[in-house]
TINU-197875 format. One record per residue: x, y negated, z negated of N, C-alpha, C in turn. Coordinates in nm, 4 decimals, always signed. Layout:
n_X|n_Y|n_Z|ca_X|ca_Y|ca_Z|c_X|c_Y|c_Z
X|Y|Z|X|Y|Z|X|Y|Z
...
END
This chain:
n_X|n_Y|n_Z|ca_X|ca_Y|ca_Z|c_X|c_Y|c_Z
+7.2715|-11.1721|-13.0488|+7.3821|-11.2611|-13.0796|+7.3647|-11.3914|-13.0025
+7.3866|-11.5169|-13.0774|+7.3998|-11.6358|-12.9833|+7.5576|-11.6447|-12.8965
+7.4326|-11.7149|-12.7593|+7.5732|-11.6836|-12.6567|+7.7086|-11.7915|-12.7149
+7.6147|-11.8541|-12.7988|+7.7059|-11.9953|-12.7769|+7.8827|-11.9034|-12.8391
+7.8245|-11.7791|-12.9384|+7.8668|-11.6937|-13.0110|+7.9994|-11.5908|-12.9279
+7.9790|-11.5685|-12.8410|+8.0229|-11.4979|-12.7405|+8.1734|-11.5099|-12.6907
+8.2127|-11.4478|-12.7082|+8.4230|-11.4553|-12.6089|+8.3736|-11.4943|-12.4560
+8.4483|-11.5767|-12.4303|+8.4449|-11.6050|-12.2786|+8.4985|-11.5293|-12.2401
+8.4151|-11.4984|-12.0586|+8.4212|-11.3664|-11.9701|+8.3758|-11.2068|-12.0539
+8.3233|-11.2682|-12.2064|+8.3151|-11.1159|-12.2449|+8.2392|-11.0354|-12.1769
+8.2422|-10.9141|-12.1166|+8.2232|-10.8116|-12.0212|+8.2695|-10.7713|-11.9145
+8.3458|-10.8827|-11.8785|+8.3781|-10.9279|-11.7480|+8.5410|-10.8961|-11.7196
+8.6241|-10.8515|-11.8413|+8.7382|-10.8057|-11.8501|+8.7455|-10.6900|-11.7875
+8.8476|-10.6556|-11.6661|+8.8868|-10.5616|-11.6094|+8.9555|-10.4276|-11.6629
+8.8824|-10.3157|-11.6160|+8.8800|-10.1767|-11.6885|+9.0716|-10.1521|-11.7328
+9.1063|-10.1389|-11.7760|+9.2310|-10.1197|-11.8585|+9.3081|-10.0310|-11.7715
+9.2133|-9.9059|-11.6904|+9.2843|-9.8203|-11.6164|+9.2473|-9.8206|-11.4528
+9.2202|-9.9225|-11.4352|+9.2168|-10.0007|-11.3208|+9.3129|-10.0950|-11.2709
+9.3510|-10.1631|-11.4073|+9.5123|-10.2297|-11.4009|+9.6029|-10.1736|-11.3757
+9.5858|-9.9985|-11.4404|+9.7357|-9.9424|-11.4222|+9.7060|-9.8950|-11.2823
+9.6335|-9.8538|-11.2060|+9.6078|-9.8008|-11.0765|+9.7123|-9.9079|-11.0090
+9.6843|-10.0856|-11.0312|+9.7201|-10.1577|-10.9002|+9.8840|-10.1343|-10.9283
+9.9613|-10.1424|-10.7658|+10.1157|-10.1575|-10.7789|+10.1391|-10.2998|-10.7567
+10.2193|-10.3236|-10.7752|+10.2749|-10.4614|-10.7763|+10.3539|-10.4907|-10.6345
+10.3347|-10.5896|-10.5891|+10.4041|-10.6252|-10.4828|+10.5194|-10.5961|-10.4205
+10.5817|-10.5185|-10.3383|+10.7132|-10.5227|-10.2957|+10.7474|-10.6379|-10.2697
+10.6899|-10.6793|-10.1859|+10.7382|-10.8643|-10.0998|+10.6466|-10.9783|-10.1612
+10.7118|-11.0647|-10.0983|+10.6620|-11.1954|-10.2009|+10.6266|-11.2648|-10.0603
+10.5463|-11.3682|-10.0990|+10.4823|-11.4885|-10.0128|+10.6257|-11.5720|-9.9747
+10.6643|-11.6121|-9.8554|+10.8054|-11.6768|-9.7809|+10.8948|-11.5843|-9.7474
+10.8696|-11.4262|-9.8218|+10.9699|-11.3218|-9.7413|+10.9241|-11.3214|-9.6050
+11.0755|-11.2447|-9.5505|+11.0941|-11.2498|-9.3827|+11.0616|-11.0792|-9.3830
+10.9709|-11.0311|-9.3357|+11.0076|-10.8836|-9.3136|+10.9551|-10.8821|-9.1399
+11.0315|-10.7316|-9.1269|+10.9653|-10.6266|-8.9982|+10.8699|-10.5411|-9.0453
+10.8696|-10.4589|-8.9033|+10.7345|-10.3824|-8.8684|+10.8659|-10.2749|-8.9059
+10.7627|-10.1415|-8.9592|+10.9009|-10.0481|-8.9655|+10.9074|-9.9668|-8.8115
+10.7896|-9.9673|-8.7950|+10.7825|-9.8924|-8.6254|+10.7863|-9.9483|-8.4514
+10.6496|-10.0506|-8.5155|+10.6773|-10.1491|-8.3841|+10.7715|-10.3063|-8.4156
+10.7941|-10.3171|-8.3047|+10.8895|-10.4589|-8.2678|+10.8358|-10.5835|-8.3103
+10.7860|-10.6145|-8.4283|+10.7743|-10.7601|-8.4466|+10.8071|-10.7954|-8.5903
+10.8221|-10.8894|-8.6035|+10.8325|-10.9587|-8.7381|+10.7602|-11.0876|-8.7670
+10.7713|-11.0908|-8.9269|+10.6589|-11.2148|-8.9184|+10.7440|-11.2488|-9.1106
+10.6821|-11.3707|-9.1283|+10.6950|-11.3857|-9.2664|+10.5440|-11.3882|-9.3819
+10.5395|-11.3718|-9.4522|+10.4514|-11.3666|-9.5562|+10.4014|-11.4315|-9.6247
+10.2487|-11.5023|-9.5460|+10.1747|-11.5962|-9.6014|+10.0577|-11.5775|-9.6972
+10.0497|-11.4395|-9.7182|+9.9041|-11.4085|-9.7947|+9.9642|-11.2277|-9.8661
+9.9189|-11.2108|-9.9494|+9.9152|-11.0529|-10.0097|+9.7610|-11.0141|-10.0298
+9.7085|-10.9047|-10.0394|+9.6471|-10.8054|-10.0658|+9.6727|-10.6934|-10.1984
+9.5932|-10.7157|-10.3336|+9.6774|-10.6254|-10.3863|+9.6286|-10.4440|-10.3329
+9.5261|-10.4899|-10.2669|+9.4881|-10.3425|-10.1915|+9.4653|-10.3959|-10.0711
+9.4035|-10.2920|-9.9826|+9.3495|-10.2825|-9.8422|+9.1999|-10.3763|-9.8449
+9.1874|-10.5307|-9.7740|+9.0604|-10.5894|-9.7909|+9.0073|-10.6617|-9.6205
+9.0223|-10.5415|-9.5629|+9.0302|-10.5928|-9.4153|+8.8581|-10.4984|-9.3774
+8.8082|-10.5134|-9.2931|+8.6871|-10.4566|-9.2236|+8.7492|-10.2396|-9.2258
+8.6271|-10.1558|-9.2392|+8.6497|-10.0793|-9.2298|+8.6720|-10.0056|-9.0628
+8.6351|-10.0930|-9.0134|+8.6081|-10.1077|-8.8545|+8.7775|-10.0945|-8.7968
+8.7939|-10.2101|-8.8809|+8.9712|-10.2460|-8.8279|+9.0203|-10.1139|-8.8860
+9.0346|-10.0625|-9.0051|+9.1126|-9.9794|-9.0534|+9.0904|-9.8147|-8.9633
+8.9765|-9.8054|-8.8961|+8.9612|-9.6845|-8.8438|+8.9927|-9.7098|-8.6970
+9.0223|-9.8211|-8.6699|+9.0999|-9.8091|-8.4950|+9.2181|-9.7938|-8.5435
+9.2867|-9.7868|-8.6450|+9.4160|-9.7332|-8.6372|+9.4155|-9.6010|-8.5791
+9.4975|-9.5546|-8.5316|+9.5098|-9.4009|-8.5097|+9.5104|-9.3620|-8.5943
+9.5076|-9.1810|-8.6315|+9.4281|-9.1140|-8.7349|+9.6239|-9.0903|-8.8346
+9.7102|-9.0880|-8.7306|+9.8125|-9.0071|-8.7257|+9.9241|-9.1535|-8.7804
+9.8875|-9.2481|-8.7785|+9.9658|-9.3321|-8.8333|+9.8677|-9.4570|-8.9119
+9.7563|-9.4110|-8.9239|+9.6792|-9.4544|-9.0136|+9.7292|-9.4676|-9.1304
+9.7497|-9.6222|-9.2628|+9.8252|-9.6165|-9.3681|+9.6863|-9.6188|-9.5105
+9.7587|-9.5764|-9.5748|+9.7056|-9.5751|-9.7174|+9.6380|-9.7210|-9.7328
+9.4837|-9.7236|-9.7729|+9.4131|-9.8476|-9.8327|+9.4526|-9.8894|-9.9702
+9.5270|-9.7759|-10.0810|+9.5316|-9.8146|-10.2328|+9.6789|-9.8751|-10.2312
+9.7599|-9.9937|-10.1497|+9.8855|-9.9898|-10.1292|+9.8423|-10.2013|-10.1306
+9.9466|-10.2495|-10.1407|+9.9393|-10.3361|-10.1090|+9.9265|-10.4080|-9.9227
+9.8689|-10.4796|-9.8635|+9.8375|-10.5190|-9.7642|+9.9075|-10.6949|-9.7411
+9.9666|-10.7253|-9.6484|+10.0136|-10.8448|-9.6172|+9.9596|-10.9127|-9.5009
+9.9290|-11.0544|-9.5257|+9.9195|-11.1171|-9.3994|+10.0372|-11.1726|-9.3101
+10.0978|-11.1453|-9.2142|+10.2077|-11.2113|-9.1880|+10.2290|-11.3354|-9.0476
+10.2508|-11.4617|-9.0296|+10.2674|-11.5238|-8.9267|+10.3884|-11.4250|-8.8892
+10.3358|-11.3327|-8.7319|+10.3804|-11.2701|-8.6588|+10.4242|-11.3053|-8.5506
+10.5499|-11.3148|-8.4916|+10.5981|-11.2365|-8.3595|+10.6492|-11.1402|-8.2951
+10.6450|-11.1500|-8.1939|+10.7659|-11.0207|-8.1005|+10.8297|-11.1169|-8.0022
+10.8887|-11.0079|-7.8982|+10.9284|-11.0985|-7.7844|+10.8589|-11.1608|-7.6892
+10.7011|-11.1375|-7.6878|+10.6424|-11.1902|-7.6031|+10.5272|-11.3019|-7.6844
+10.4842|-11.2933|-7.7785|+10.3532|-11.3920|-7.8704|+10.4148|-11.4101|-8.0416
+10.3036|-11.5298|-8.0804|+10.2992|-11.5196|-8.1654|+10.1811|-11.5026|-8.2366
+10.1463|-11.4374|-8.3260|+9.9868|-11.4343|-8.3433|+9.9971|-11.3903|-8.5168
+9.8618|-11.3542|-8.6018|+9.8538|-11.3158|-8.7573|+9.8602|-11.1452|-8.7420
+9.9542|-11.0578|-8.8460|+9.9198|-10.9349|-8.8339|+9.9078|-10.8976|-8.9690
+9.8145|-10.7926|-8.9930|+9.8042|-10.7548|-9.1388|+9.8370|-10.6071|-9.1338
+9.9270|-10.5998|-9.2213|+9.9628|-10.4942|-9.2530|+10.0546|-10.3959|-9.3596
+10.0418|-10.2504|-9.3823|+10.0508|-10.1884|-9.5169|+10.1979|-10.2249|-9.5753
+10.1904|-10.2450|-9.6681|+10.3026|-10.2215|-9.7392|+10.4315|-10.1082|-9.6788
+10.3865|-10.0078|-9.6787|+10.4531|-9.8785|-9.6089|+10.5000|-9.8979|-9.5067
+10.4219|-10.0172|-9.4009|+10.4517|-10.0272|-9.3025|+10.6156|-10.1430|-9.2873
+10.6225|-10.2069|-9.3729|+10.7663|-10.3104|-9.3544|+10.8753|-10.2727|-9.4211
+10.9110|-10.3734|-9.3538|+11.1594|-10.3253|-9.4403|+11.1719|-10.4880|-9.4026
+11.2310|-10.5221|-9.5334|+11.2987|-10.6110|-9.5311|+11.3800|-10.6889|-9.4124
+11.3617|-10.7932|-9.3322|+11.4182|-10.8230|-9.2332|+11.5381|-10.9180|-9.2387
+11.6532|-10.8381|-9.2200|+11.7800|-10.8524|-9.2974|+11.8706|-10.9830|-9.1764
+11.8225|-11.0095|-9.0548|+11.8459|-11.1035|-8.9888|+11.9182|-11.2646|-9.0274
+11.8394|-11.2782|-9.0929|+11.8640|-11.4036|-9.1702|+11.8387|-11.5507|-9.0857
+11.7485|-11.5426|-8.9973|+11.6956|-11.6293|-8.9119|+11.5661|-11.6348|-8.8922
+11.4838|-11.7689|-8.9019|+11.3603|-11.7941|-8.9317|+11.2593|-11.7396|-8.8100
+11.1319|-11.7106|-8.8736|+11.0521|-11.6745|-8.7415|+10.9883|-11.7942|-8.6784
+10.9690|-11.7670|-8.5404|+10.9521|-11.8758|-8.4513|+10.8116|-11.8767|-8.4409
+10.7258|-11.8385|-8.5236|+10.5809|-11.8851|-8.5384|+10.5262|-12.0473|-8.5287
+10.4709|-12.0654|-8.4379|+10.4203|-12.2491|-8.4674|+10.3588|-12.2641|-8.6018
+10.2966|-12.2109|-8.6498|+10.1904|-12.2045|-8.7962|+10.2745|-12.2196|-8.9328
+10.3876|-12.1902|-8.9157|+10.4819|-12.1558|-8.9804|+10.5317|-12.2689|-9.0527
+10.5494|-12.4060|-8.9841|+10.5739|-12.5292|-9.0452|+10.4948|-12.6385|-9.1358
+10.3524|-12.5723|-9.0916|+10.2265|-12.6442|-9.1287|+10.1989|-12.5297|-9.2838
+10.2644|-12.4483|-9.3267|+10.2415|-12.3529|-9.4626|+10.3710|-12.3342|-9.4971
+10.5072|-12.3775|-9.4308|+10.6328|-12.3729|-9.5779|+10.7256|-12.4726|-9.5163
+10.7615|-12.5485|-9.6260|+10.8326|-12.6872|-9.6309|+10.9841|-12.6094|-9.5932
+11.0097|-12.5074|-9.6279|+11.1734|-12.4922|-9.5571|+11.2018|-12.3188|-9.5940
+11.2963|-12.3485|-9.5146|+11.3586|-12.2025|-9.4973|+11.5088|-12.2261|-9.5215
+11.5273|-12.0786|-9.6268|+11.6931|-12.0654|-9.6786|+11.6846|-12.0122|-9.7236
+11.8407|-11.9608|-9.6440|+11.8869|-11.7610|-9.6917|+11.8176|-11.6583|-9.6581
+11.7374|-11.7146|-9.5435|+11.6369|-11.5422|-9.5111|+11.4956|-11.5301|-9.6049
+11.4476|-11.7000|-9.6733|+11.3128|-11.6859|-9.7456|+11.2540|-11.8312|-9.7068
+11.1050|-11.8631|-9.7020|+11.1052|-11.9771|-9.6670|+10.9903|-12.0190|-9.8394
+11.0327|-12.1327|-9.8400|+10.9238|-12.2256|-9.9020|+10.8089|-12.2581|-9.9122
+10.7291|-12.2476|-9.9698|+10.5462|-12.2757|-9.9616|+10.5795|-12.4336|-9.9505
+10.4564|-12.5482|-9.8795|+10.4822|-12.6410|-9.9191|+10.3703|-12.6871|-10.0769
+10.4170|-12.7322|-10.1286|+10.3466|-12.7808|-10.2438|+10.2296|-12.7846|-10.2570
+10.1499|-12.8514|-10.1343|+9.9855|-12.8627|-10.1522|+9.9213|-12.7164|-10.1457
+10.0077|-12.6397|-10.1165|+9.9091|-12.5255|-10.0926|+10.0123|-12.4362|-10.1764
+10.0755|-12.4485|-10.2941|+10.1272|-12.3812|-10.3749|+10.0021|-12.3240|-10.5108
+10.0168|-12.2252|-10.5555|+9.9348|-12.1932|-10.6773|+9.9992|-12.2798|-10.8215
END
């Protein structure tokens, strides 16, 4: 067959039951969530629709609170009471952080133009 002939991406379309495997996001990019176990919170600058971190990282978790890789994964500008730093982590692992007050991340202003009601804003240049 000539390629010129050809459907674009033909082959290249994703297996049908590979789609139904992925779940869909609980949280969205500008949600505020917590940790469900440890003490920090952060808001949500990046998703994962699975686990795409080093296998290295995923096996220093402990064995016993080690989370599911087929789950969605978040990046979050993190704090606690003592730092602020990036934490990634499972889906399973957050709850909604019902506070309604922004996190005090420095990074935080330089990736969302504003915060309201407990969600913040992407700024534009770096919107999809």
């Amino acid at each position: 067959m000539d390629a010129r002939l050809e459907k674009p991406n033909a082959g290249h379309l994703p297996n049908p039951a590979a789609i139904a495997d992925i779940r869909l996001a609980k949280f969205a990019i500008g949600d505020v969530v917590k940790h469900r176990v440890f003490a920090f919170r952060g808001v949500i600058f990046d998703v994962d629709p699975t686990f795409a971190n080093t296998e290295e990282w995923w096996l220093s978790i402990p064995e016993h609170i080690r989370p599911r890789k087929d789950q969605p994964f978040y990046h979050l500008l993190a704090e606690n009471d003592d730092n602020s730093y990036v934490a990634y982590v499972s889906e399973q692992n957050l709850l909604p952080d019902e506070s309604g007050e922004p996190v005090g991340h420095p990074q935080a202003p330089l990736i969302f133009e504003s915060f309201n009601e407990g969600h913040y804003t992407l700024r534009p240049r770096i919107s999809h």
